[in-house]
C-alpha positions in Angstrom: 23.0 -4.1 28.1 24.7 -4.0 24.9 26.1 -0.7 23.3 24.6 -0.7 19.9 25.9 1.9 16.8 22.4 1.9 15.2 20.0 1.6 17.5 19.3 2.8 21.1 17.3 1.1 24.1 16.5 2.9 27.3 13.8 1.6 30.3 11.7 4.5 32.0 8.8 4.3 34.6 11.5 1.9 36.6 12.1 -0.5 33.8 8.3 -0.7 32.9 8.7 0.6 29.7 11.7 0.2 27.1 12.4 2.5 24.8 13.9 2.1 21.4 14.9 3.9 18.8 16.5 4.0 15.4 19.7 6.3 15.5 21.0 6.8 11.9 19.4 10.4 11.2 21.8 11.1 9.2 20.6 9.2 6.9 17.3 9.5 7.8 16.8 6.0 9.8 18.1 3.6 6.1 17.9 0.4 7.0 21.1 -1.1 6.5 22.0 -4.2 7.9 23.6 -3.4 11.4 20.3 -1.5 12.0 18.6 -4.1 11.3 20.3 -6.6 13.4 21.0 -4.3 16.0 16.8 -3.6 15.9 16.3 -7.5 16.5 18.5 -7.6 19.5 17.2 -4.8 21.0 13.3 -6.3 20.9 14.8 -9.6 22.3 16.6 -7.9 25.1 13.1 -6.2 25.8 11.4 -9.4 25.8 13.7 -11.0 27.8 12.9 -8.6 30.8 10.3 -10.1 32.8 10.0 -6.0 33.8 9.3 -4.4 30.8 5.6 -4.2 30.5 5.5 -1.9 27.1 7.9 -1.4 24.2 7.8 2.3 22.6 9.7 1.8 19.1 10.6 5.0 16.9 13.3 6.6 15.1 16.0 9.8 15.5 15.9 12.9 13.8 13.7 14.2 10.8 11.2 10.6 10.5 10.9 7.4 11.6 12.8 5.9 8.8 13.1 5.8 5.2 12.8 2.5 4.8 15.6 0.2 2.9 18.7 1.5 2.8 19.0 1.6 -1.0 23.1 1.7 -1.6 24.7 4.4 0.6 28.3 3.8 1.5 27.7 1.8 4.7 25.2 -0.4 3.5 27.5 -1.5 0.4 30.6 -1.6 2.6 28.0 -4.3 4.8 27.7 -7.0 2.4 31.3 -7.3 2.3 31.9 -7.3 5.8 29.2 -7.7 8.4 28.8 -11.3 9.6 24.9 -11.7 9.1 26.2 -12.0 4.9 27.8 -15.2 5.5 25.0 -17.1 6.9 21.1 -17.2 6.6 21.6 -18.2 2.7 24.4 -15.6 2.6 26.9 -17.9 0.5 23.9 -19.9 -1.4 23.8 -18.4 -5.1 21.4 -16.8 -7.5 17.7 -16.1 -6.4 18.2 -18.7 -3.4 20.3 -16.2 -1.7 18.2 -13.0 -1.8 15.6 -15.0 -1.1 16.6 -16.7 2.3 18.4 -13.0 3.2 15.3 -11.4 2.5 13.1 -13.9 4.4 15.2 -13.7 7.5 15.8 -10.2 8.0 12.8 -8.3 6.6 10.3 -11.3 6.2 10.4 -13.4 9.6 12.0 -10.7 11.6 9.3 -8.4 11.5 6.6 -11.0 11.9 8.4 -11.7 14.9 8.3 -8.8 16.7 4.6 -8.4 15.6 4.2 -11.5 18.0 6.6 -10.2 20.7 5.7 -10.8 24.1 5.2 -7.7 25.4 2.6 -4.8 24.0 4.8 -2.7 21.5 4.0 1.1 20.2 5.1 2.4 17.1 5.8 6.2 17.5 6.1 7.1 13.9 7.0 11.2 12.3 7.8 12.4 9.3 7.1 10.5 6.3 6.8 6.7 6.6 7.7 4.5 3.2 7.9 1.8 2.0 9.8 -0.6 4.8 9.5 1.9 7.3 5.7 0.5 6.6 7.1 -3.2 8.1 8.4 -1.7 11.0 5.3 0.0 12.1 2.8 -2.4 11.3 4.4 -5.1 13.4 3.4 -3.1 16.5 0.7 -4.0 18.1 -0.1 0.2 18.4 0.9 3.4 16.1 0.9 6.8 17.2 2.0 9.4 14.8 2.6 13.0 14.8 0.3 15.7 12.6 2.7 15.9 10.1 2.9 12.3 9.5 2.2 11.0 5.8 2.4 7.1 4.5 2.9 5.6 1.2 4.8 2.6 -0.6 6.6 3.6 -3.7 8.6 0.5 -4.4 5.3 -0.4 -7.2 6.3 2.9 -8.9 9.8 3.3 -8.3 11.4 -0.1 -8.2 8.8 -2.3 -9.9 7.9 -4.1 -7.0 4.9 -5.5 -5.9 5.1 -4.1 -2.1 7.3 -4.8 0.5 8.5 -8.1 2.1 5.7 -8.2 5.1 2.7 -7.5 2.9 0.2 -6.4 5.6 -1.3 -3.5 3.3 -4.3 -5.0 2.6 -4.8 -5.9 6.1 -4.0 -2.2 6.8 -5.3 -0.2 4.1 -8.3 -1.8 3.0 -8.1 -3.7 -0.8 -9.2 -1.1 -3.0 -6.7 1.1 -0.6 -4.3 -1.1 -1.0 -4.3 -1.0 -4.8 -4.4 2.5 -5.4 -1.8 3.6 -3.2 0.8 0.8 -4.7 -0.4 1.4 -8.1 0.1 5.7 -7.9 2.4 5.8 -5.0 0.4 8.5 -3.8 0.8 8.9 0.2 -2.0 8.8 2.7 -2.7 11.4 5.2 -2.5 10.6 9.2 -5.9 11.8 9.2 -7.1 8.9 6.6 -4.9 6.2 8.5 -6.6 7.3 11.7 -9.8 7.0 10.1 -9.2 3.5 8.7 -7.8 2.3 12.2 -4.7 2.0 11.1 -3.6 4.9 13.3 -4.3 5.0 17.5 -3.5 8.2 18.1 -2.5 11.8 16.0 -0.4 14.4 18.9 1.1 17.5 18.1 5.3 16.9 16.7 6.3 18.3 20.1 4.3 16.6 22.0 4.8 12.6 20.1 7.1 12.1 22.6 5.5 12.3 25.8 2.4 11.8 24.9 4.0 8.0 23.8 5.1 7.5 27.1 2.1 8.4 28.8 0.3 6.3 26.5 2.7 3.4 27.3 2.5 4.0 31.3 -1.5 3.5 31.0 -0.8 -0.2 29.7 1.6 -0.4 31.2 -0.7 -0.6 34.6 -3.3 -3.6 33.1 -2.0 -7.2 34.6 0.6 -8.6 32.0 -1.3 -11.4 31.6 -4.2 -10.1 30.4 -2.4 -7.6 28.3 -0.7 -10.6 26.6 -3.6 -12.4 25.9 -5.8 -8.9 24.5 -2.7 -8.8 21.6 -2.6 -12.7 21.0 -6.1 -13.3 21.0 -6.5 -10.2 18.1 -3.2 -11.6 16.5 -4.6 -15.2 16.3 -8.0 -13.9 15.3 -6.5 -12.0 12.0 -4.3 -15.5 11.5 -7.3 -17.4 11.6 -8.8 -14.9 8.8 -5.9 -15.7 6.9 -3.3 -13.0 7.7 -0.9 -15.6 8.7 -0.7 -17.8 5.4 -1.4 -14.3 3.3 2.1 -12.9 4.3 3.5 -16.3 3.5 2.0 -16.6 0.0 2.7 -12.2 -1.3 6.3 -13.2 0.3 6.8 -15.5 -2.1 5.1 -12.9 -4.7 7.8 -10.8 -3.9 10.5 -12.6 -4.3 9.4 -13.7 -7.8 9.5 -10.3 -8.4 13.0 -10.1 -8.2 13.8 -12.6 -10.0 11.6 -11.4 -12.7 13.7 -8.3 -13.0 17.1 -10.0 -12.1 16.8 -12.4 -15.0 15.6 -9.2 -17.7 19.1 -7.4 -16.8 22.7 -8.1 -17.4 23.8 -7.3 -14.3 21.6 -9.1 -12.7 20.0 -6.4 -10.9 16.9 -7.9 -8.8 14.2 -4.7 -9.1 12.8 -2.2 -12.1 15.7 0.3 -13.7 15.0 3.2 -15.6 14.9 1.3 -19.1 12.3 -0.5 -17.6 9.9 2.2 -17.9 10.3 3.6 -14.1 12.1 6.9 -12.6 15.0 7.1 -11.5 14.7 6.8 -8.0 16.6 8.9 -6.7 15.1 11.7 -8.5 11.8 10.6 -9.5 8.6 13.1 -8.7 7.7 14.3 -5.3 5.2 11.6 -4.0 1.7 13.5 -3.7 -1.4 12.7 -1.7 -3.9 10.0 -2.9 -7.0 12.9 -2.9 -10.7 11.4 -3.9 -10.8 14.2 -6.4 -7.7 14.0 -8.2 -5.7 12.0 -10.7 -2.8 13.7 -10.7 -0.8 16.1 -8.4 -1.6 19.9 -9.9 0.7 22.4 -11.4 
């Protein structure tokens, strides 16, 4: 077992269930590089061991994660250092390299572990944005606390047209899928239980164990037939399209950057305040997409 700075990986029930989690909570679960890397070798090593039956996947501290590490200290101090810059179209130039970078580790990585060999179980808190999205959706399961609230900003705040795995459609609903990108506004646990995005809703204190005892229950079917529940719904939604979809709003995205990376001097690859956006750092509180409401009140 490796010892990882980012990310931690524990077996319960015997080794029938892995555990992972994001460990940055100071920052509240960023994604910065190592994470990232560190997240992929952990699903590997958990599909790699013929014991491990169910793969429970959530985050440290005050959420699951923030999603993208936007430019903190570590994360800029990354792309001069960690390895993972200088290959995977780290040394190509212009919109060849964010592209490739992109594709590998928030593009193909996540559809990857959304087709991980073993049954996986998102165990989400907090608010979930934006990439923190990605992560979730590639599980084959999501279980969130009460508390829990979703939305992707990155229309409203960056000037992007989602995020790199574009699975909100497939997840929200089309008209859902609009109106959340387009306000930003965040939907309730309550909603994304009701839409099916959501298994199951369990009291903060309780997300924990009631994870693990909804991992031990699948954790009894025959693996076999476990697998082949998850890749016969994975390769039905491919066969609707889901597949080439992700491919196609991928390519979206990255046009996206370049769009704004051409428009700026310094080349900057999403929306800036001269743009027309917030800042984000301190744009408006993100507010609940309510049926009866444009606009948050007060």
């Amino acid at each position: 077992m490796t010892d990882r700075k980012y990310v931690t990986y524990e077996t319960l029930d015997e080794g029938t269930i892995a555990r992972i989690m994001l460990n940055r909570p100071e920052a509240r679960n960023a994604q910065n590089r190592g994470m990232l890397v560190e997240l992929h070798e952990a699903f590997l090593e958990a599909e790699a061991d013929d014991t491990v039956r169910v793969v429970i996947f959530g985050g440290m501290g005050p959420m699951f994660t923030s999603g993208h590490d936007m430019g903190s200290k570590v994360s800029l101090e990354e792309f001069q250092t960690h390895p993972s810059v200088k290959v995977n179209g780290g040394t190509r130039q212009g919109a060849e390299r964010l592209m490739l970078q992109e594709w590998h580790h928030y593009f193909e990585n996540t559809r990857r572990w959304r087709n991980l060999r073993k049954i996986t179980i998102a165990q989400v808190h907090g608010p979930v944005f934006a990439a923190g999205l990605m992560l979730m959706w590639a599980c084959d399961l999501i279980v969130a606390a009460e508390d829990t609230v979703f939305a992707d900003v990155v229309g409203t705040r960056l000037g992007m047209c989602g995020v790199e795995y574009f699975a909100h459609p497939w997840e929200f609903g089309p008209r859902k899928a609009k109106e959340l990108l387009l306000t930003g506004d965040s939907l309730s646990v309550d909603e994304a239980h009701q839409l099916g995005m959501v298994s199951k809703v369990f009291p903060a204190d309780e997300l924990a164990d009631k994870t693990v005892e909804l991992a031990r229950r699948i954790a009894q079917m025959p693996t076999m037939a476990a697998l082949l529940i998850k890749e016969s719904v994975n390769q039905t939604q491919d066969n609707m399209g889901f597949y080439n979809s992700l491919n196609a709003c991928f390519t979206l995205h990255e046009l996206n950057h370049s769009h704004w990376a051409q428009l700026h001097d310094n080349g900057y690859p999403v929306a800036l305040e001269e743009d027309g956006i917030p800042n984000w750092k301190t744009a408006p509180p993100i507010v609940p997409a309510l049926k009866d409401q444009v606009r948050a009140e007060g």
